[in-house]
C-alpha positions in Angstrom: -11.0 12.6 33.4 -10.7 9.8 30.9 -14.0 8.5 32.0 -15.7 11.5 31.1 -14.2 11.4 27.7 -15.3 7.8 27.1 -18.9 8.9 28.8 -19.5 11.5 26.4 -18.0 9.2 23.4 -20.6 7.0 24.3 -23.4 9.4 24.3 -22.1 11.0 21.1 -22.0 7.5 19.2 -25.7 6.5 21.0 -27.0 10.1 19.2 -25.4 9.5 16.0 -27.0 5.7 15.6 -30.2 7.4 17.2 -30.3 9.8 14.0 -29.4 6.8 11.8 -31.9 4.7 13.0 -34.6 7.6 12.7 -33.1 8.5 9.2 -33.3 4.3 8.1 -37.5 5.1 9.1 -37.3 8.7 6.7 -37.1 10.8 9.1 -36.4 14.6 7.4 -35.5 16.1 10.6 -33.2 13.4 11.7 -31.8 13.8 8.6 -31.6 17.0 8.4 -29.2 16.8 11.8 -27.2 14.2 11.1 -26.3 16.0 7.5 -26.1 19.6 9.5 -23.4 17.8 11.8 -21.5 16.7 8.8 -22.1 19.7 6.4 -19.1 21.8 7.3 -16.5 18.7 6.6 -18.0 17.6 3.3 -18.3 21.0 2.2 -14.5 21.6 3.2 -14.0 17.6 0.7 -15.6 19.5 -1.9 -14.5 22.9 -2.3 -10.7 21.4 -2.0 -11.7 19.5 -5.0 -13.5 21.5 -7.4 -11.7 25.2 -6.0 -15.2 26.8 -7.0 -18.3 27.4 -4.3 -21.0 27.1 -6.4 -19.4 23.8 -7.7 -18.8 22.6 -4.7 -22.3 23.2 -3.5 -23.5 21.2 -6.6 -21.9 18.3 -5.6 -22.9 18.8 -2.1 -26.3 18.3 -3.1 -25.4 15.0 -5.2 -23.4 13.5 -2.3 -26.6 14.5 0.1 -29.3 12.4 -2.1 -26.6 9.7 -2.1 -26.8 9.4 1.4 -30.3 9.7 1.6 -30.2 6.6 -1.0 -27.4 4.7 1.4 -28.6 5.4 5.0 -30.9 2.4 4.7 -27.9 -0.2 4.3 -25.7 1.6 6.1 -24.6 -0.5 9.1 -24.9 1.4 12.3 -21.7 -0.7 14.1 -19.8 1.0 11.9 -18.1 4.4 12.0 -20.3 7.1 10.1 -17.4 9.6 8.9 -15.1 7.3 7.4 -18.6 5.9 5.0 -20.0 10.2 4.4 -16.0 10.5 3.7 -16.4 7.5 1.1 -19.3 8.9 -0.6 -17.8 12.5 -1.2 -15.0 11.3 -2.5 -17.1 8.5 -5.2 -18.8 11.6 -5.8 -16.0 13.6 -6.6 -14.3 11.2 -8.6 -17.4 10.1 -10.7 -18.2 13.9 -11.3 -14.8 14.7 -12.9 -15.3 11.7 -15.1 -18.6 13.3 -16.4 -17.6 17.4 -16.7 -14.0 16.5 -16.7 -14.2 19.6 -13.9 -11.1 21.8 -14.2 -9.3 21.0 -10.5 -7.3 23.4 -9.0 -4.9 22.8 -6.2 -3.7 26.3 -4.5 -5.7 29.3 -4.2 -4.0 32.5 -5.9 -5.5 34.4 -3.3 -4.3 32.9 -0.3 -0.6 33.0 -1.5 -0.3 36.9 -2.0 2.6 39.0 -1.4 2.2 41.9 0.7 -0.5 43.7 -0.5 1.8 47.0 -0.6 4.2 45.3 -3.3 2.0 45.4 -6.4 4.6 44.0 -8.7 4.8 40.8 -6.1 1.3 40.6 -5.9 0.5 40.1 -9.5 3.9 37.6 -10.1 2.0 35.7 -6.8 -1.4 35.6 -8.7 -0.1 34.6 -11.9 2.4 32.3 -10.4 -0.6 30.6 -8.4 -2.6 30.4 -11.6 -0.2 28.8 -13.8 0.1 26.4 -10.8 -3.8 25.7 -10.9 -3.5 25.0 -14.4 -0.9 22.6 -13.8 -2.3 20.8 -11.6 -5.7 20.6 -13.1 -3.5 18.7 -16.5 -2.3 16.3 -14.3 -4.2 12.9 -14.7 -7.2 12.5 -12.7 -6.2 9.9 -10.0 -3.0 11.6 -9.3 -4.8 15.1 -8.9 -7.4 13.1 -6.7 -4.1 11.3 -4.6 -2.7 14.7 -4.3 -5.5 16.5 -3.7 -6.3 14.2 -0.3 -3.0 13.7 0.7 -1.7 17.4 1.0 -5.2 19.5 1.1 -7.2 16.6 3.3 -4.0 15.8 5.1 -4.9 12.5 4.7 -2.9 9.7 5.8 -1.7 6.9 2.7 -3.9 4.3 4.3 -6.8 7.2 5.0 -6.3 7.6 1.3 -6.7 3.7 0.1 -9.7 3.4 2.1 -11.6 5.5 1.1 -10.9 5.3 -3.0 -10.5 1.6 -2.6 -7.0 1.5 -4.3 -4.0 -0.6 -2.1 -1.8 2.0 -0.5 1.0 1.2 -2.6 -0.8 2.3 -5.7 -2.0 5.6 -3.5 1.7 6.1 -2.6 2.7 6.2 -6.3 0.6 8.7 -7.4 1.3 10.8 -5.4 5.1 10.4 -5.7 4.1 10.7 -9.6 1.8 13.9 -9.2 4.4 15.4 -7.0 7.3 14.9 -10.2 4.9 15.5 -13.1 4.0 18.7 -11.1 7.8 19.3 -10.5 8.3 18.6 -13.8 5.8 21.1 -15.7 6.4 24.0 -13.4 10.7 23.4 -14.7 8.8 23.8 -17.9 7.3 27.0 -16.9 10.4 28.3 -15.4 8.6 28.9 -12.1 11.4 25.9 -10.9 14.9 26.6 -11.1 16.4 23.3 -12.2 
């Protein structure tokens, strides 16, 4: 059995250098696929980051013409995610820098009470908005840090690579998101001290 999961390892990894290799000689279609494989999990980076659909399209179509600008040095011994990953996130970051993009964290919608409790309902939603707002005032790397590490489920070392900060540094901000969070929902009362 573990021979067949190595064979079609091999086969995947020989298809995805095939595309690159086409895509490195502008190829649209091979493009096209290799982006179409991807397109789900950036998509997913995204829309965890900016909390909005159209936004997260937007940048979508950034991170897409920066991989069309990258695939030429890209080096095909090397894993593919990990660099689209890289990208997205550079992306991301740089973006924020220039709009200053408001960030949310939790979706209101997705933490509702039972839909037959009104009152709970609209203490969830405003509850879950007054957490988005938090969140969004926290500084940018730690919103970034927390953003990957509990939304991404990233690992610490997941994390460093891809922002190119050591983990240590990672680490901290998210220990410091995590308090300043704690720390300005107290303030809202949403915490009981």
């Amino acid at each position: 059995m573990t021979f067949f999961l190595m064979e079609a390892e091999t086969l995947v990894n020989a298809f995805t250098v095939n595309l690159i290799r086409r895509c490195k000689k502008n190829d649209g279609d091979a493009y096209n696929q290799l982006l179409s494989q991807h397109e789900e999990y950036l998509y997913r980076i995204c829309y965890n980051y900016t909390r909005s659909k159209e936004e997260a399209l937007d940048m979508m179509q950034e991170v897409y013409i920066k991989i069309f600008r990258g695939i030429h040095t890209f080096d095909e011994n090397r894993p593919l995610l990990p660099w689209l990953k890289k990208i997205t996130i550079n992306t991301l970051i740089n973006q924020g820098r220039k709009n200053r993009v408001e960030q949310t964290f939790l979706d209101p919608d997705s933490y509702l009470a039972d839909k037959t409790n009104i009152e709970e309902e609209v203490i969830c939603r405003d509850t879950g908005k007054v957490i988005n707002k938090l969140i969004a005032e926290l500084p940018e790397s730690y919103r970034l840090a927390l953003t990957l590490r509990h939304l991404e489920e990233m690992s610490y070392d997941q994390i460093a690579s891809a922002i190119d900060q050591p983990v240590g540094t990672v680490k901290s901000n998210v220990y410091r998101a995590r308090n300043m969070l704690r720390e300005k929902m107290q303030n809202c009362e949403l915490l009981e001290v």
